[in-house]
N, C-alpha and C positions, 0 to 999 in steps of 0.2 A: 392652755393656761389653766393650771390649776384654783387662781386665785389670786388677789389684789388685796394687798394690808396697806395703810395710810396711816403715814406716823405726824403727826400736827403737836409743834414744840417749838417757842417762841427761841428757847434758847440753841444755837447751833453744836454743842458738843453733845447734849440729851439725843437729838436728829442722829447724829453720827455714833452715837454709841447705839441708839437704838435698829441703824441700819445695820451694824456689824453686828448684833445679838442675831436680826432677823436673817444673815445673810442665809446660814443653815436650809431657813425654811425654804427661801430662794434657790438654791443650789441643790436639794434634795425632793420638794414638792412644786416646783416653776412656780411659786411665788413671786408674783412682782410687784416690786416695793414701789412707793409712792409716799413724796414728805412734802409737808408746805410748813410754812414759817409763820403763820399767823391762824388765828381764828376766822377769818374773813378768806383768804387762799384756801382753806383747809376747805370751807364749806362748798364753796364755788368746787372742788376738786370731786369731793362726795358728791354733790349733784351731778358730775360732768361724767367722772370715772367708774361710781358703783363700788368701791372697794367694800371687799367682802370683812373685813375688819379694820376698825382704826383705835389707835391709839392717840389719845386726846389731850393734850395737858389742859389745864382750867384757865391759869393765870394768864393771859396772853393779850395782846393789843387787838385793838378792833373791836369783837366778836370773841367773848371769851368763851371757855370750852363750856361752861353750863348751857351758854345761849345754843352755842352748835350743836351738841347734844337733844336740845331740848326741840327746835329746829328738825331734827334728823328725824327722834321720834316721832313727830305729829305727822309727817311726811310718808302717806300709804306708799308712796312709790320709791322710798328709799329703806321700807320695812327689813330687808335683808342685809340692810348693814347694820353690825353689829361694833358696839364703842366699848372699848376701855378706856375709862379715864382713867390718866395717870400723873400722879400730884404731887407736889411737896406739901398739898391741902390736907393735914390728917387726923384732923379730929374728928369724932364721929358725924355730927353733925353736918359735914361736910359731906361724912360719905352717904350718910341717908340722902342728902339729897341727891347726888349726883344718880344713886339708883331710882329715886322717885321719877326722875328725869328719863329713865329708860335705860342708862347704861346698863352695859350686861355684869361687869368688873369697874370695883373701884379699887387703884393700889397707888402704893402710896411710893415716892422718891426719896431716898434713892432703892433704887431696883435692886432684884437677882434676876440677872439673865436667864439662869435657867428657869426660873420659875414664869418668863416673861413667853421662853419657848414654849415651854408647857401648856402653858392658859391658850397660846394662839393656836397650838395646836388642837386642843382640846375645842376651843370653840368654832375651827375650822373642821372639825370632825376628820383631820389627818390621823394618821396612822389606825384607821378602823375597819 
């Protein structure tokens, strides 16, 4: 297994679009996907699974994506997972914090798929 992405999205069609952007990585790098539906699932999944990248929305029930984020960073033993927040949040001051926080990408909703391959490639060090 190449690697584990974790996609955490309160809304179920953002989950579903974002599985079918990652399928690629799936199919071409054994990428295996992993989605939770809240900020609270999402976290529990991170501490359980180790996903070597996630994708994070902020707004969500529970546990929103700042806390998990912020959670993830302080956590020596989850140092190698690596977060994109991904927001309809987009003003700056949103995005400095969510990097103050640790994440590695902040982008904003709605997406370009390729540009979502891209980044996870890039910070999965595929194609290198």
């Amino acid at each position: 297994m190449a690697g584990k992405i974790l996609v955490v999205d309160d809304e179920v069609h953002i989950r579903m679009l974002l599985e079918q952007t990652l399928e690629e990585l799936e199919d071409d790098y054994d990428i295996e996907l992993l989605t939770a539906e809240n900020g609270e699932e999402g976290l529990d999944l991170i501490r359980s699974e180790r996903p070597d990248l996630v994708l994070l929305d902020i707004m969500m029930p529970y546990i929103n994506g700042y806390e998990v984020c912020q959670e993830v960073c302080k956590d020596p033993d989850l140092s190698s997972v690596k977060i994109i927040l991904l927001t309809a949040k987009g003003q700056e001051v949103d995005r400095k914090h969510g990097l103050n926080l640790g994440a590695e990408r902040y982008m904003t909703k709605p997406f370009d798929p390729d540009e979502i391959i891209a980044v996870a490639k890039e910070i999965l060090k595929l194609d290198q």
